[in-house]
Z-matrix of the N, CA and C atoms (Angstrom, degrees):
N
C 1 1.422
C 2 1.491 1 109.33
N 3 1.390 2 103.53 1 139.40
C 4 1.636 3 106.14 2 178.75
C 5 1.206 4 129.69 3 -88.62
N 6 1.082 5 143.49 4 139.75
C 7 1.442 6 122.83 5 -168.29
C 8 1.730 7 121.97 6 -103.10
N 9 1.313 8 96.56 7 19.18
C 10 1.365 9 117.84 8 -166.39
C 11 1.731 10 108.14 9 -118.20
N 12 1.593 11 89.03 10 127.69
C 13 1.760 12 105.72 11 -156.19
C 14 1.915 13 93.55 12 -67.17
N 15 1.088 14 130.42 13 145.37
C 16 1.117 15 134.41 14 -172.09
C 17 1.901 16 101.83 15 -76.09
N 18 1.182 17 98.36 16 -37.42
C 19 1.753 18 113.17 17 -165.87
C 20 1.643 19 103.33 18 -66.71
N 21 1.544 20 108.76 19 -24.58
C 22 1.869 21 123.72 20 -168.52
C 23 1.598 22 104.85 21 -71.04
N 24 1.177 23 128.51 22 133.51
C 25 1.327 24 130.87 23 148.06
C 26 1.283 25 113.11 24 -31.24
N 27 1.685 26 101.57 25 141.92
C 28 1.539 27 93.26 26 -171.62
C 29 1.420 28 97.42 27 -98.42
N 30 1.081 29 114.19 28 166.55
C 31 1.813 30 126.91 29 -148.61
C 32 2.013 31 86.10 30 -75.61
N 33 0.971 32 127.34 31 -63.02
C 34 1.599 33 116.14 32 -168.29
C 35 1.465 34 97.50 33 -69.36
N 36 1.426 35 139.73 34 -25.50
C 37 1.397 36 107.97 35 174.10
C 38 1.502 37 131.58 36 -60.33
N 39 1.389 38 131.97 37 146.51
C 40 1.476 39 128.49 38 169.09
C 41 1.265 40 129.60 39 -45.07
N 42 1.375 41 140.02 40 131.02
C 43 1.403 42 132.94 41 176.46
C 44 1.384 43 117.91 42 -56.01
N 45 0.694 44 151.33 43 -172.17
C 46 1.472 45 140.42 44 179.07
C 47 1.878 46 93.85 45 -172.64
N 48 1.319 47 109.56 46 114.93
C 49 1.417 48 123.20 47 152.15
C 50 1.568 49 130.77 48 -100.86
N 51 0.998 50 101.26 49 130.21
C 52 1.532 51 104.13 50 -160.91
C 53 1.718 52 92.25 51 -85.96
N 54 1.212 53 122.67 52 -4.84
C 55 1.327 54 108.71 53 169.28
C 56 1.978 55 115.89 54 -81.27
N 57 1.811 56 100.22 55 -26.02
C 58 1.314 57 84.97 56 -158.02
C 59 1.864 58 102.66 57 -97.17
N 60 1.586 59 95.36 58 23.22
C 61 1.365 60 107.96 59 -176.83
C 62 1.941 61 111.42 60 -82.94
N 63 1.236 62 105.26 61 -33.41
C 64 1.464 63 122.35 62 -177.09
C 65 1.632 64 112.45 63 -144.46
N 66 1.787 65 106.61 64 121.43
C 67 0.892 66 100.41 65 -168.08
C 68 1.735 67 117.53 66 -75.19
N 69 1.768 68 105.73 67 164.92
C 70 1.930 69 108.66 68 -165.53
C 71 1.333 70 94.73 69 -97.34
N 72 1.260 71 102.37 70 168.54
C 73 1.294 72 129.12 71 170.97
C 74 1.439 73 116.78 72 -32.00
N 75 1.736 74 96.26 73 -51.16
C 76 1.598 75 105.04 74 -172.78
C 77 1.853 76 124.26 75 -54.13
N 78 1.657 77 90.97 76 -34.57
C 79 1.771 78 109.54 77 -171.37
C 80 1.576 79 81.82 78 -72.30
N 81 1.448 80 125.06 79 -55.63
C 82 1.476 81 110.27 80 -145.25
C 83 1.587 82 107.05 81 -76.89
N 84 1.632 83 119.76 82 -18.78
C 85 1.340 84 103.30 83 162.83
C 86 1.907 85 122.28 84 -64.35
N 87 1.362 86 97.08 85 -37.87
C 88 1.645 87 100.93 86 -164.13
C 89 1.621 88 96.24 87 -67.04
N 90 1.374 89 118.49 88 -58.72
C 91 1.652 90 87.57 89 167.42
C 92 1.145 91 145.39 90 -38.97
N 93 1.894 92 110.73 91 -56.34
C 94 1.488 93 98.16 92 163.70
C 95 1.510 94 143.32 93 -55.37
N 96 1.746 95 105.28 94 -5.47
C 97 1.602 96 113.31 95 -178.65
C 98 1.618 97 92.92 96 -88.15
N 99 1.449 98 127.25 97 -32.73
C 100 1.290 99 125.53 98 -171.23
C 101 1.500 100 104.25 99 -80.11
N 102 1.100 101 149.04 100 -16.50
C 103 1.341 102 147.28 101 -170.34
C 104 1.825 103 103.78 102 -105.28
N 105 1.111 104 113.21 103 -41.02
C 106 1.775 105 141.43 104 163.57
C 107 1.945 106 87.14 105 -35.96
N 108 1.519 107 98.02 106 -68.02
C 109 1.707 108 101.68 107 -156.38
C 110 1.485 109 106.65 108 -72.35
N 111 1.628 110 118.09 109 -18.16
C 112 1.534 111 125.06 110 -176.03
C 113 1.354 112 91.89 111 -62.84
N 114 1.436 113 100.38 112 -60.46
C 115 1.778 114 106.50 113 -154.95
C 116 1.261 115 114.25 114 -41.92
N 117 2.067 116 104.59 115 -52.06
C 118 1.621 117 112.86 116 -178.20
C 119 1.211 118 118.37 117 -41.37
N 120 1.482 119 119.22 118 -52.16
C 121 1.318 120 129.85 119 -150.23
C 122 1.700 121 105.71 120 -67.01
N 123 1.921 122 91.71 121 -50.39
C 124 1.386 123 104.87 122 -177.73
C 125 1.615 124 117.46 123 -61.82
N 126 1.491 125 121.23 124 -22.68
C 127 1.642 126 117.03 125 155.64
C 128 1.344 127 122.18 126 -61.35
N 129 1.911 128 116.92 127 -35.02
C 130 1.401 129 102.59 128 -155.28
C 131 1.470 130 79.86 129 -81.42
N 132 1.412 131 122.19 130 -55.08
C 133 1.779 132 109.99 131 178.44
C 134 1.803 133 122.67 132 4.43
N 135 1.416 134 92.75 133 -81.93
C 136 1.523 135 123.49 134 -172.75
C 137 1.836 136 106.47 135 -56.64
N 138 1.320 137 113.77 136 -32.91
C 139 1.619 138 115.62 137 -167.54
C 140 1.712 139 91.64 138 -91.98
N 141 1.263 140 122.51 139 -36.06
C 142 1.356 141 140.42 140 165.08
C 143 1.904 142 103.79 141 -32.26
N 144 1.531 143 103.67 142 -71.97
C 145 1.161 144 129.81 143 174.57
C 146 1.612 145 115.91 144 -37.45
N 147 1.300 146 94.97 145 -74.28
C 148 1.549 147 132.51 146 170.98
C 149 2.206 148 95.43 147 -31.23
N 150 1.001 149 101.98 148 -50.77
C 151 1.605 150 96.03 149 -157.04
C 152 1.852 151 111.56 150 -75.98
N 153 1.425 152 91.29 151 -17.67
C 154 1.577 153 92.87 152 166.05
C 155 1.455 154 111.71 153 -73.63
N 156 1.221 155 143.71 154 -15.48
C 157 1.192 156 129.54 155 -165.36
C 158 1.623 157 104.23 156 -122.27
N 159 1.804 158 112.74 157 88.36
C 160 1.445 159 107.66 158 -170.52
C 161 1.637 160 128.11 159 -48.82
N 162 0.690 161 122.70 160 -177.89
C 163 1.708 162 121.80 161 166.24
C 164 1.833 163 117.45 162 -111.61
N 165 1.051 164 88.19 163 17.72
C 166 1.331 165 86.12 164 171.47
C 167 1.973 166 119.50 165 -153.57
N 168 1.133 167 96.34 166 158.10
C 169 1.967 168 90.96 167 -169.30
C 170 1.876 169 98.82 168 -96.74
N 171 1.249 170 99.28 169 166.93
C 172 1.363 171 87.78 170 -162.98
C 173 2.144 172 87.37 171 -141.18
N 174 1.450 173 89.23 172 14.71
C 175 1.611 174 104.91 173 171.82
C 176 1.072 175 89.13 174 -81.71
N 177 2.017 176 107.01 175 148.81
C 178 1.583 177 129.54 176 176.74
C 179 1.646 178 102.58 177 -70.95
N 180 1.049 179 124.73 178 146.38
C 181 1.447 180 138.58 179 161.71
C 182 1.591 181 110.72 180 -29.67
N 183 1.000 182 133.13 181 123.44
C 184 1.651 183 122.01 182 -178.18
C 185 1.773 184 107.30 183 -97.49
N 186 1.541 185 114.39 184 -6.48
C 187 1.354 186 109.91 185 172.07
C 188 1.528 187 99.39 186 -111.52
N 189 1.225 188 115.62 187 148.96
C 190 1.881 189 113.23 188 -160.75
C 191 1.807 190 87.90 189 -155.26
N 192 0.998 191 119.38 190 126.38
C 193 1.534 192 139.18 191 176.09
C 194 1.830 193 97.82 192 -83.30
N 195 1.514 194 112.33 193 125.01
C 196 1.271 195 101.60 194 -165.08
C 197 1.766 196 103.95 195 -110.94
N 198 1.275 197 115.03 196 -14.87
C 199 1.152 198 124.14 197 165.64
C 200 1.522 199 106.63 198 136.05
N 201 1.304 200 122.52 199 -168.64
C 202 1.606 201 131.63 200 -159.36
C 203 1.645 202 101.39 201 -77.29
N 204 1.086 203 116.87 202 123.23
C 205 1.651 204 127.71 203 174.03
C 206 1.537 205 91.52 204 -23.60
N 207 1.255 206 116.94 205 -94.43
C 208 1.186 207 149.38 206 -170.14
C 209 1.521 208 102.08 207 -12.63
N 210 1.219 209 107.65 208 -45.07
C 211 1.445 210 113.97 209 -169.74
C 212 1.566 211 118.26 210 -60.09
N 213 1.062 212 107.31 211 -26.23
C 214 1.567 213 119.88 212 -157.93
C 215 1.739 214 97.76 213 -94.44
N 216 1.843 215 117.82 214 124.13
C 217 0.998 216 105.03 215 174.09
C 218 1.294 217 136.87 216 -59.66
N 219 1.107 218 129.96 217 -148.34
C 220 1.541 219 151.46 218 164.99
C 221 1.470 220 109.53 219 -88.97
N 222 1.219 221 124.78 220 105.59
C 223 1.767 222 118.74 221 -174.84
C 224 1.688 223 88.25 222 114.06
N 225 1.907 224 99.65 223 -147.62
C 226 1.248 225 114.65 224 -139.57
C 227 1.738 226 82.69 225 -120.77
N 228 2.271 227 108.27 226 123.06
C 229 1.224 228 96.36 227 135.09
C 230 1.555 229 122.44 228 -121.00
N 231 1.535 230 110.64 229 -170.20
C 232 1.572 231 105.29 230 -169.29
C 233 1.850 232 91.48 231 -121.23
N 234 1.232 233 95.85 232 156.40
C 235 1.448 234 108.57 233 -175.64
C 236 1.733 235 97.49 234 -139.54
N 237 1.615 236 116.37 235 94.36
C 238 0.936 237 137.05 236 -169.43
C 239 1.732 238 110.76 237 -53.02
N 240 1.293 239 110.62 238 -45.02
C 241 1.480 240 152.35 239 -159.01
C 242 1.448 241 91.82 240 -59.05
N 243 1.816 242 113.49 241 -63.46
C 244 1.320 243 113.66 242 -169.38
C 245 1.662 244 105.18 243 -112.78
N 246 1.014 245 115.66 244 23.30
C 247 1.824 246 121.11 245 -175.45
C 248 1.222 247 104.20 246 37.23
N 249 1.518 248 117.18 247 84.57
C 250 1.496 249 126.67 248 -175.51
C 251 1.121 250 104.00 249 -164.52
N 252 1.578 251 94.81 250 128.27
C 253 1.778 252 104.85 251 162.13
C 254 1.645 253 125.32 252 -105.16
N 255 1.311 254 108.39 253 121.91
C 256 1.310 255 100.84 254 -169.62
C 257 1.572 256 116.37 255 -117.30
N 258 1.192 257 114.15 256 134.05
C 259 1.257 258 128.81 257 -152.24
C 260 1.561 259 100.15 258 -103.49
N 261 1.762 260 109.64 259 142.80
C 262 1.740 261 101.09 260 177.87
C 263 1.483 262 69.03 261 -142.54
N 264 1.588 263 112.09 262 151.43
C 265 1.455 264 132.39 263 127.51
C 266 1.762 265 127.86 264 -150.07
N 267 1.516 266 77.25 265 113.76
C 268 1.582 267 104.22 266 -158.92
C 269 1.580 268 124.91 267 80.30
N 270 1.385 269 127.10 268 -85.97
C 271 1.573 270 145.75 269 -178.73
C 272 1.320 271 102.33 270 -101.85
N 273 1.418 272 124.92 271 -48.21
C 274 1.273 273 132.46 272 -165.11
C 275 1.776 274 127.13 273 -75.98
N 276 0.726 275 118.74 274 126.24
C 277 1.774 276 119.33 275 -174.84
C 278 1.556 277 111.81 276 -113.48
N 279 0.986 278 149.76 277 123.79
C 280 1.564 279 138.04 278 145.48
C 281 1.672 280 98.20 279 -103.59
N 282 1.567 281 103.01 280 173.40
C 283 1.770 282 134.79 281 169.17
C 284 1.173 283 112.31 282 -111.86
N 285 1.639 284 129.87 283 133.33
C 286 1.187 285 105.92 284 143.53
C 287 1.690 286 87.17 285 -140.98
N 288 1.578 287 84.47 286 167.40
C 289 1.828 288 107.95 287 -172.52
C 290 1.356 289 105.22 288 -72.83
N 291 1.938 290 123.29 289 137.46
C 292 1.110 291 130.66 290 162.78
C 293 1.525 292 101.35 291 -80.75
N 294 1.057 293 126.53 292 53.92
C 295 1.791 294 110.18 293 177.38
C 296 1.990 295 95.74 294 -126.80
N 297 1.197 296 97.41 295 126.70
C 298 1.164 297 78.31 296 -173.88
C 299 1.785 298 100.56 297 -94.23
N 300 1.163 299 103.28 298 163.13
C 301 1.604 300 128.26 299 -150.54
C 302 1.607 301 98.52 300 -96.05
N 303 1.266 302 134.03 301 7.21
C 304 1.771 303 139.59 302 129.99
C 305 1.238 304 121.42 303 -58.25
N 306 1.309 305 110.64 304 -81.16
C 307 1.832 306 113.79 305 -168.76
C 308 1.149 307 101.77 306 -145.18
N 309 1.555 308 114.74 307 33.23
C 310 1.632 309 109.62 308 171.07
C 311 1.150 310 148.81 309 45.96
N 312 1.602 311 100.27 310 37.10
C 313 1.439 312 130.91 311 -171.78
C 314 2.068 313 83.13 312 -75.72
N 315 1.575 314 102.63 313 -177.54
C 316 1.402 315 121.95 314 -177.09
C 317 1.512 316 100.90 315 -109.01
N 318 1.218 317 119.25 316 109.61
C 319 1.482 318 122.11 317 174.02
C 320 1.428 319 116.05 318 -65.70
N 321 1.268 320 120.65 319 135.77
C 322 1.635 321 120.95 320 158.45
C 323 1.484 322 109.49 321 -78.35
N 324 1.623 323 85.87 322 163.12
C 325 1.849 324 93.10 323 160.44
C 326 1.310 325 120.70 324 -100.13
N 327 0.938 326 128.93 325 141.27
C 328 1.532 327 123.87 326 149.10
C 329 1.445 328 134.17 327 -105.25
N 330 1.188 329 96.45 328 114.39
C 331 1.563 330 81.87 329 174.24
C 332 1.600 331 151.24 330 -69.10
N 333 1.284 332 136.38 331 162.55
C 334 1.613 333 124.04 332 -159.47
C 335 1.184 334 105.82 333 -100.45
N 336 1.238 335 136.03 334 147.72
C 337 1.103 336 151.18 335 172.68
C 338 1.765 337 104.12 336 -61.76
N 339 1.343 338 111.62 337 -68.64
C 340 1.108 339 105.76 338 149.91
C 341 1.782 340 135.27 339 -96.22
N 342 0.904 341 116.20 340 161.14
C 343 1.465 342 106.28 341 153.80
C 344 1.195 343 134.21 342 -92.70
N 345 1.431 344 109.03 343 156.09
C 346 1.689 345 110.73 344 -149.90
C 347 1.468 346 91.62 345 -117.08
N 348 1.237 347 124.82 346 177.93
C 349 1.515 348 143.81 347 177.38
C 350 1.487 349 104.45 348 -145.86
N 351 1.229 350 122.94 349 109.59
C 352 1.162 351 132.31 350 170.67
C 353 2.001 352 120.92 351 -133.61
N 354 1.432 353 85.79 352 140.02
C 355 2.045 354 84.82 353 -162.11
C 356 1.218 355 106.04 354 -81.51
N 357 0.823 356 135.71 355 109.79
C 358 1.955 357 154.71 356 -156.60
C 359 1.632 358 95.88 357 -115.35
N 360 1.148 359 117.91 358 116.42
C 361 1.211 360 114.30 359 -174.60
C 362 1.411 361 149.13 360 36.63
N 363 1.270 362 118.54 361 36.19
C 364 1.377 363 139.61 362 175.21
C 365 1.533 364 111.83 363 112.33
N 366 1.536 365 118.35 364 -19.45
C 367 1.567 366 142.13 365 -156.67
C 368 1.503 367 103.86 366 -121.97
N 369 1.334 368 120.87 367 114.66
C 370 1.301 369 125.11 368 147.40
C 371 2.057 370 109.73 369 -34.20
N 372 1.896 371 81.63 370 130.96
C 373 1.601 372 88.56 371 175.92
C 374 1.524 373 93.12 372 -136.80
N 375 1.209 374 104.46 373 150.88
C 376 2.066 375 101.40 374 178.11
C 377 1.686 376 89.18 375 -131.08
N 378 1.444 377 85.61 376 132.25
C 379 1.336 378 118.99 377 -166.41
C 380 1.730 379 108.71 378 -100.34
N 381 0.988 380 122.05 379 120.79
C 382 1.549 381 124.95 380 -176.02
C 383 1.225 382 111.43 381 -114.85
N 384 1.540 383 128.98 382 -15.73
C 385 1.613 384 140.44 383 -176.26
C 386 1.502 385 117.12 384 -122.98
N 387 0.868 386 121.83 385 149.67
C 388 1.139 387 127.98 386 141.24
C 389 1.871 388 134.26 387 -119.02
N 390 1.253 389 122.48 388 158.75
C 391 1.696 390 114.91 389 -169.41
C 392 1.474 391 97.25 390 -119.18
N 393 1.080 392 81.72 391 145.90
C 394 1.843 393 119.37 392 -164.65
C 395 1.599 394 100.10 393 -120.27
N 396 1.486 395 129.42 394 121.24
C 397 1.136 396 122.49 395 167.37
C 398 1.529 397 113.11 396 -90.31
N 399 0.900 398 144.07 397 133.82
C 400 1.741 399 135.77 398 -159.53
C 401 1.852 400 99.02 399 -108.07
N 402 1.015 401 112.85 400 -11.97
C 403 1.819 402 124.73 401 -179.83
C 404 1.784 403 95.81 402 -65.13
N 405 1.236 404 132.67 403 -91.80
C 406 1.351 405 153.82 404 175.63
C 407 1.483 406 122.86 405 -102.75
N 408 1.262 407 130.17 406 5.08
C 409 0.962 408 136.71 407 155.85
C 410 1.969 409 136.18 408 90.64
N 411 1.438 410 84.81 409 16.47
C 412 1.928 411 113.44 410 170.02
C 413 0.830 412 102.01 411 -51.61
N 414 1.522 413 114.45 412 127.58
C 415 1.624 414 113.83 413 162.48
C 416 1.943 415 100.01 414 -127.01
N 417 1.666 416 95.48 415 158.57
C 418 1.202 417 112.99 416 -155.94
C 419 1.728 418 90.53 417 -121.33
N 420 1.326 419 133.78 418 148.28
C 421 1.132 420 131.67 419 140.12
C 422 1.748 421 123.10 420 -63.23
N 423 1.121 422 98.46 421 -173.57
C 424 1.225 423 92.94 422 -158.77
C 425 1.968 424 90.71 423 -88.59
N 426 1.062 425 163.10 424 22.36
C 427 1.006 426 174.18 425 147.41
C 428 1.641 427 113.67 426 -97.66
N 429 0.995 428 96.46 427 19.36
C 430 1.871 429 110.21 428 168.16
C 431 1.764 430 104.49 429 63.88
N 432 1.275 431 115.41 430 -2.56
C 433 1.280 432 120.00 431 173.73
C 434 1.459 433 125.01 432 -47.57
N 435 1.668 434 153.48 433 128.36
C 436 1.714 435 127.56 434 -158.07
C 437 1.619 436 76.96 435 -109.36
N 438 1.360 437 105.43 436 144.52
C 439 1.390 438 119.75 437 -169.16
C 440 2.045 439 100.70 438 -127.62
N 441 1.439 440 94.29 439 -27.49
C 442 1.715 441 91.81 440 170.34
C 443 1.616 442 125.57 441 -175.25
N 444 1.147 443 114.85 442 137.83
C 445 2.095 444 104.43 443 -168.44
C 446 1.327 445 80.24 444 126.12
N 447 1.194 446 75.23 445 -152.06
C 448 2.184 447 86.74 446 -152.00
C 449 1.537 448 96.69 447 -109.23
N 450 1.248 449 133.45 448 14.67
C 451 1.500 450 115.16 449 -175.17
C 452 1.631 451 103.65 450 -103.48
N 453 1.602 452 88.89 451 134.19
C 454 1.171 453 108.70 452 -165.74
C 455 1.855 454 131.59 453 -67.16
N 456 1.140 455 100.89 454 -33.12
C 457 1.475 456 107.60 455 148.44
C 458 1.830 457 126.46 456 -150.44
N 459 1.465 458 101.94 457 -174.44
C 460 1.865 459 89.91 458 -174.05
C 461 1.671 460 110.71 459 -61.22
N 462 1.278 461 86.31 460 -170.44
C 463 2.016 462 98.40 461 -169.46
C 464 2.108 463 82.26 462 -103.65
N 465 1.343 464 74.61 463 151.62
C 466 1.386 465 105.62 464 -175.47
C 467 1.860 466 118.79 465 -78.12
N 468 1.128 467 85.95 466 119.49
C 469 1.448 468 94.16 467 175.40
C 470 1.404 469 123.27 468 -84.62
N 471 1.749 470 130.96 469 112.73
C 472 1.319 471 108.96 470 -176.69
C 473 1.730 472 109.89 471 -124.82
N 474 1.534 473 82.31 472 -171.99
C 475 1.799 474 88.34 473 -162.39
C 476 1.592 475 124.45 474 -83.85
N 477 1.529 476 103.34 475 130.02
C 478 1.358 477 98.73 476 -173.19
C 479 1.464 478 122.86 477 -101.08
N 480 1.085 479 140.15 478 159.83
C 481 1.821 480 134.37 479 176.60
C 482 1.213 481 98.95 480 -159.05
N 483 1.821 482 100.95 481 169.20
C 484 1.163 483 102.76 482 178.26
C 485 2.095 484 107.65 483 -110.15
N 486 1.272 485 87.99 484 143.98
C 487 1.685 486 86.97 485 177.56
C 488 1.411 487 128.85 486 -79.39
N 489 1.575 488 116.01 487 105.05
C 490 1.423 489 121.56 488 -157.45
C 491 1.328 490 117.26 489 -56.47
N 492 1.771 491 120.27 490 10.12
C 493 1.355 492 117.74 491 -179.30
C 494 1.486 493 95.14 492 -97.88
N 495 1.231 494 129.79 493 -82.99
C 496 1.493 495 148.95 494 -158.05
C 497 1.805 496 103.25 495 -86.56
N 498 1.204 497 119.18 496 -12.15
C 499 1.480 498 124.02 497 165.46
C 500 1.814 499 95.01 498 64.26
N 501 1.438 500 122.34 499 23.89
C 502 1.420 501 107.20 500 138.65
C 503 1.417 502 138.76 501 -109.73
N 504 1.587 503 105.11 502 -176.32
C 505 1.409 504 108.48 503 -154.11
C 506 1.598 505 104.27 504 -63.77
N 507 1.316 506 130.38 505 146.87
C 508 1.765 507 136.28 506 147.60
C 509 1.018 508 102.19 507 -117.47
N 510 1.749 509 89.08 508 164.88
C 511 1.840 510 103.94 509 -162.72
C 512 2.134 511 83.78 510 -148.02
N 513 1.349 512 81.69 511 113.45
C 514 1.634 513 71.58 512 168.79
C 515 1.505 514 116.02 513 -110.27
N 516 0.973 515 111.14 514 128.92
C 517 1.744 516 130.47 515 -154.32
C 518 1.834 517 91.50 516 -86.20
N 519 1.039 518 117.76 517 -10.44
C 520 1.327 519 114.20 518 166.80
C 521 1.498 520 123.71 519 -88.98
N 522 1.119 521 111.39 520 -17.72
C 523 1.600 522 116.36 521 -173.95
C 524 1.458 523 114.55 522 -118.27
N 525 1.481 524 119.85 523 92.93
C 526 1.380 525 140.91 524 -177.67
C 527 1.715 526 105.14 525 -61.46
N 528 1.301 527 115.26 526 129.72
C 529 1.722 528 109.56 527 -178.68
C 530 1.202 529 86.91 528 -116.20
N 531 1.390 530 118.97 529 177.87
C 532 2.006 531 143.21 530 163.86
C 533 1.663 532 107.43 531 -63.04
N 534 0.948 533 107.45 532 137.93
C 535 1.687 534 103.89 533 163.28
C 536 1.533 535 127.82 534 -52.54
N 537 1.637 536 125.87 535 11.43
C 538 0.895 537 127.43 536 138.56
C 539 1.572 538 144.99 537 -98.38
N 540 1.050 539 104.90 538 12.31
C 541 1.539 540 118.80 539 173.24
C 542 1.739 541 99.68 540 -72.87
N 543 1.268 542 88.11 541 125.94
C 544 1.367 543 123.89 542 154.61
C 545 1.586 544 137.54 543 -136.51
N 546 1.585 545 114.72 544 133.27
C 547 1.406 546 106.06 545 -157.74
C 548 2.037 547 93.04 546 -108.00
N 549 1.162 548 95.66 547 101.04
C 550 1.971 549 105.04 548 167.98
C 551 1.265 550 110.07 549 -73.53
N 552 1.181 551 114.87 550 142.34
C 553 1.551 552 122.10 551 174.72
C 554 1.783 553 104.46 552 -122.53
N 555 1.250 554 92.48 553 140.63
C 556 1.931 555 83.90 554 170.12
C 557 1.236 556 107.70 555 -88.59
């Protein structure tokens, strides 16, 4: 006689749980709270991220409308606004930068006793100023050239046009030309 219930699992077969056959309710919430809390974290991360890098520039405009050709005399004016002196005689206009090219103090002008004529890039230019840095004491000819002091090279000449809406002058403070640029107007 056997002593083994016929109805009993037999001892080498596998147990078999019918729970660990399909997963319960319980597993399928705790994952979704654990994947729920990945996701959150992984948004605030990224918006976290996100907030260091503004959406907007808080750099000045480098093209600046300086006003009506016309307006600007004969000789040298200064445009405090963008540290620029801008030069007209007659049709013709050039820019050059009041920054002086040491430590970026604001250069003055001075004016010449006489006026000079000097050939600036292939073209006669007549020079009526010269710049004086008042910080350390660079001085510039009147063609932005540094002639003595500690600044390391001339002041920058930039490019002028006219704006095809309102037909005045721009000066874009980003775009450095040669010391022969000149902007003629008819």
């Amino acid at each position: 006689m056997s002593d083994t219930d016929p109805n009993s699992p037999s001892p080498t077969a596998p147990e078999t749980d019918s729970r660990d056959a399909r997963p319960d309710r319980r597993d399928f919430l705790l994952r979704l709270g654990i994947g729920a809390g990945v996701v959150a974290v992984g948004a605030q991360g990224a918006a976290s991220l996100r907030a260091l890098v503004p959406n907007v520039s808080y750099d000045a405009p480098t093209t600046v409308k300086l006003g009506a050709a016309r307006e600007f005399p004969d000789g040298l004016k200064f445009l405090p606004d963008q540290r620029l002196y801008v030069f007209r005689e007659g049709n013709t206009y050039h820019a050059i930068s009041a920054v002086c090219t040491h430590l970026g103090c604001t250069v003055r002008a001075e004016a010449l006793s006489q006026p000079e004529t000097r050939e600036v890039g292939g073209s006669a230019l007549r020079l009526t100023h010269r710049f004086a840095c008042p910080c350390h004491g660079s001085t510039y000819s009147g063609d932005g050239v540094n002639s003595s002091g500690p600044a390391p090279r001339p002041l920058a000449w930039y490019r002028l046009s006219v704006a095809p809406d309102d037909g005045q002058l721009v000066v874009d403070l980003a775009d450095e030309v040669d010391r022969d640029f000149r902007l003629t107007l008819a």
